[in-house]
C-alpha positions as CSV (number, residue, x, y, z in Angstrom):
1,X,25.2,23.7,45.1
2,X,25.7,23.8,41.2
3,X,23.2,23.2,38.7
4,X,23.4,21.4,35.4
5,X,21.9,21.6,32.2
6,X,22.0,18.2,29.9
7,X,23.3,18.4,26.6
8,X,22.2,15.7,24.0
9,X,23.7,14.5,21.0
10,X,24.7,11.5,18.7
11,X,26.6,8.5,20.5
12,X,29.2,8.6,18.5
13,X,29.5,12.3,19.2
14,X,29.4,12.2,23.3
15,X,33.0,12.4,24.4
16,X,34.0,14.4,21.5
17,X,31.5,17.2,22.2
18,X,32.2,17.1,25.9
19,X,36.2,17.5,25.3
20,X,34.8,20.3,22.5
21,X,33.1,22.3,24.7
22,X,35.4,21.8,27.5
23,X,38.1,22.9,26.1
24,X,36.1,26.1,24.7
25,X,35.8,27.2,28.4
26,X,32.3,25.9,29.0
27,X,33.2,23.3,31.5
28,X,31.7,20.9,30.0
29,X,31.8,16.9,31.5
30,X,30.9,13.8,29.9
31,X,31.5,10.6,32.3
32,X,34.1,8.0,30.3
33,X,35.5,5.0,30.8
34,X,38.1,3.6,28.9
35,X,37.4,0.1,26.8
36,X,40.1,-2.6,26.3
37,X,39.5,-5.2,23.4
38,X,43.1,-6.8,22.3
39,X,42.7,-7.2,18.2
40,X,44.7,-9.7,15.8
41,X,48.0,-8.4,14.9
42,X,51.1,-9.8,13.8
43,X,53.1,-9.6,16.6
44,X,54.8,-12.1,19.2
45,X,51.6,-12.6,21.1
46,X,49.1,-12.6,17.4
47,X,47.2,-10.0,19.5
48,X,47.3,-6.3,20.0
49,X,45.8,-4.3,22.9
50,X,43.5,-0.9,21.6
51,X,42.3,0.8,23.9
52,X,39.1,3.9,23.2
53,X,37.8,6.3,25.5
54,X,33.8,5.6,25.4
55,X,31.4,7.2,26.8
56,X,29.6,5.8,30.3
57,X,26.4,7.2,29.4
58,X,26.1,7.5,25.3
59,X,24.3,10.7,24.2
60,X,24.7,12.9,27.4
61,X,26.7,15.8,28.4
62,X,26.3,18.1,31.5
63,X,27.4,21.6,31.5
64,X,26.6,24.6,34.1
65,X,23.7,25.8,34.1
66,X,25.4,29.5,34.0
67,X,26.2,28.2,30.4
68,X,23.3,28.1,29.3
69,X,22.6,31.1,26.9
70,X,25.6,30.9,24.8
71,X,25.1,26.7,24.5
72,X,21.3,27.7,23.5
73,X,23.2,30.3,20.7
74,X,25.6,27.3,19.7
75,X,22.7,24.4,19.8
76,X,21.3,26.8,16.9
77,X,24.3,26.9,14.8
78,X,23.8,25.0,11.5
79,X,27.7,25.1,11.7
80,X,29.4,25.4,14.5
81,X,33.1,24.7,15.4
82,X,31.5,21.9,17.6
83,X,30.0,18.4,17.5
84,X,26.5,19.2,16.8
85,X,24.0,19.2,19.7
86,X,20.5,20.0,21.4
87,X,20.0,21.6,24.4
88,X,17.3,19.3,26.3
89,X,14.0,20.1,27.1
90,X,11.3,19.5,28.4
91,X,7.5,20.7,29.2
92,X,9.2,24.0,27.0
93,X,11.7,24.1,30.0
94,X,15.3,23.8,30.5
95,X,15.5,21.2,33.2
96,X,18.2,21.8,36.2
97,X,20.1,18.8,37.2
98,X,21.9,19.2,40.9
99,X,25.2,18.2,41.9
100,X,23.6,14.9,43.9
101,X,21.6,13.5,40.6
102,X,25.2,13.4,38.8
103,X,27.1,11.9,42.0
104,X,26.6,8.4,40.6
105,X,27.9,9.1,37.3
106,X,31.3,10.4,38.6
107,X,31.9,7.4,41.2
108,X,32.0,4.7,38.2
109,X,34.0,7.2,36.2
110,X,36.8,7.5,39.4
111,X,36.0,3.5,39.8
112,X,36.6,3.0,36.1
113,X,39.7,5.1,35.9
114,X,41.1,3.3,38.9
115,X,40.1,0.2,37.3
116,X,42.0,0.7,33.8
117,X,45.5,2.5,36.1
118,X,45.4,-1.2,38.1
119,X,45.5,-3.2,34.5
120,X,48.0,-1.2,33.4
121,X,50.4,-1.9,36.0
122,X,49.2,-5.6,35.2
123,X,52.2,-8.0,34.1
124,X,50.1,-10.0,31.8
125,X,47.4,-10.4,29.9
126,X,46.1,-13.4,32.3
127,X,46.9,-11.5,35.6
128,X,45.4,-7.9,34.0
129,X,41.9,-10.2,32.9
130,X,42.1,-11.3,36.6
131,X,41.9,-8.1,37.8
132,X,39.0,-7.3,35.9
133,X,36.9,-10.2,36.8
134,X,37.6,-9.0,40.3
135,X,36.9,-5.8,40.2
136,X,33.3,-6.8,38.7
137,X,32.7,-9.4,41.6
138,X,34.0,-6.6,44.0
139,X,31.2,-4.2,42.0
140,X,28.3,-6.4,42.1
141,X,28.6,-6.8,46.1
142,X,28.5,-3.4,46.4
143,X,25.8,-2.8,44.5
144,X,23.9,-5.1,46.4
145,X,24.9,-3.4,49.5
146,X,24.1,-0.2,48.2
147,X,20.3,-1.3,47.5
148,X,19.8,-2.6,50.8
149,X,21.1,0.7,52.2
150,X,18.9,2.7,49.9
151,X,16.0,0.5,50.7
152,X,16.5,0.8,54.3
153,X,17.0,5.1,53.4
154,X,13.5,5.0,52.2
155,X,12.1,3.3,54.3
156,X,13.2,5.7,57.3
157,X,12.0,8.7,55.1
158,X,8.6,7.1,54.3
159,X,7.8,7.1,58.0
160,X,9.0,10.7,58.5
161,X,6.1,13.2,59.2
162,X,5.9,15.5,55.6
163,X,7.1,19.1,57.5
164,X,5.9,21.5,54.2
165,X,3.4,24.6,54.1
166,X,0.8,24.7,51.9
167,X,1.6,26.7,49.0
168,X,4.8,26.1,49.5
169,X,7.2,26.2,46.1
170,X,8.6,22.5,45.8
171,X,10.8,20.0,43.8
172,X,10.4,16.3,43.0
173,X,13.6,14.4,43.7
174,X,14.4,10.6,42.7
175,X,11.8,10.9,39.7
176,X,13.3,11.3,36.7
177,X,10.2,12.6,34.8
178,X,10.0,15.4,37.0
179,X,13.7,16.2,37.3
180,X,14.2,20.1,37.2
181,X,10.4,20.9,37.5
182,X,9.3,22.9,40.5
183,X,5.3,22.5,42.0
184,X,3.4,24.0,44.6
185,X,2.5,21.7,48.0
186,X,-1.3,21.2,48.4
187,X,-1.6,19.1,51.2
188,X,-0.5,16.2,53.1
189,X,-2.3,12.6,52.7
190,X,-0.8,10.1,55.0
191,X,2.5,9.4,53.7
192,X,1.8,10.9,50.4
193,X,1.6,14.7,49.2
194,X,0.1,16.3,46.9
195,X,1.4,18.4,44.4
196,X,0.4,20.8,41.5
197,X,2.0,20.9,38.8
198,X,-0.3,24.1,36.4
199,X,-3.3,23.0,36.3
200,X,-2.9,19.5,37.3
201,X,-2.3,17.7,40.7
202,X,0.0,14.2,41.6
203,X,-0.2,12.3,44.2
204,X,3.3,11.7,45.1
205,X,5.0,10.0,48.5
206,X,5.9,12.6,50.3
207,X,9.8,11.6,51.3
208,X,10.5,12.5,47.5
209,X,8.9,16.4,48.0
210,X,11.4,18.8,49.1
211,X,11.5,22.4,49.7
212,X,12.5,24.4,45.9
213,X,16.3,26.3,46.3
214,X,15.9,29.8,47.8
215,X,16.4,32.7,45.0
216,X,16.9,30.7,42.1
217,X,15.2,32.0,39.7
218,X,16.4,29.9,37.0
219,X,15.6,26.4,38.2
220,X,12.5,26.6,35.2
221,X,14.4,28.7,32.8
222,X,11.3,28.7,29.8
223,X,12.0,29.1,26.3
224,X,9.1,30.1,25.0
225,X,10.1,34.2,25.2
């Protein structure tokens, strides 16, 4: 499973730093979307179409985690050949996305992409618009479905017996405060588990507790060496 770092920087800057880096080798990925808005123009139709690539989620880029030290040397740069950037943090720590947490992100960017290629085959304006107002109808019921599929998901986990040693090393999935962070398994409670994280413990329902990766060391990569 790959592991991602998040990269943040200035709206404006998103997609520009992600095709930067990308194209510097560090395989960077920002999701995009492209947005359609058709401007006053003197032309047949007193309209033009301009389309911009924009970014789905506005100040954040993912890179590999094996990326890390030279995007740490780069963040640093005053002046850089690249958009400028921070590497995020947090608790001191360089938080590790997974491949799973980011699976979201690259369905609407597939949908999106999809989306646009169907308007452009569009023969007008009016059948092209259509197309949009159905593919938002079409989004909305399966987002709905989605919810009900995910409720039903954790519900069927909530009633599952929590199978974890104590002392067992442990991450927190579905919570984005804890993204990254790893704790150690105390006990069960019920449905619940509880967790410590240093010197302090969290009561936390257990379905969202799962075992840390095996020999990755980096998962908590601290900075303050």
């Amino acid at each position: 499973m790959s592991r991602w770092i998040i990269l943040r920087t200035s709206g404006s800057h998103t997609r520009p730093l992600s095709s930067s880096l990308h194209d510097a080798g560090y395989e960077a990925w920002s999701p995009g979307r492209t947005l359609r808005r058709y401007m006053p123009a003197k032309t047949p139709t007193g309209t033009r179409l301009i389309e911009t690539d924009v970014a789905i989620l506005p100040t954040f880029v993912f890179a590999p985690a094996a990326h890390l030290d030279p995007l740490l040397g780069l963040a640093a740069q005053r002046v850089g050949p690249h958009p400028s950037f921070s590497v995020f943090h947090h608790g001191g720590r360089v938080p590790l996305i997974s491949d799973r947490s980011i699976d979201g992100l690259r369905a609407e960017e597939a949908e999106q992409a999809a989306l646009i290629a169907a308007m452009h085959m569009a023969e007008s304006r009016a059948e092209a618009d259509r197309i949009r107002i159905a593919a938002i109808k079409s989004a909305a019921s399966r987002r709905r479905a989605e919810r009900e599929l995910e409720r039903d998901r954790r519900n069927e986990l909530r009633r599952a017996p929590i199978a974890l040693s104590d002392g067992a090393e442990v991450e927190v999935i579905d919570m984005p405060a804890l993204v990254g962070v790893r704790g150690v398994f105390e006990r069960a409670d019920g449905p619940y588990a509880h967790v410590r994280f240093g010197n302090r413990s969290w009561k936390i329902e257990g379905w969202r507790i799962c075992p840390a990766a095996i020999n990755d060391n980096s998962a908590l990569r601290s900075t303050a060496a």
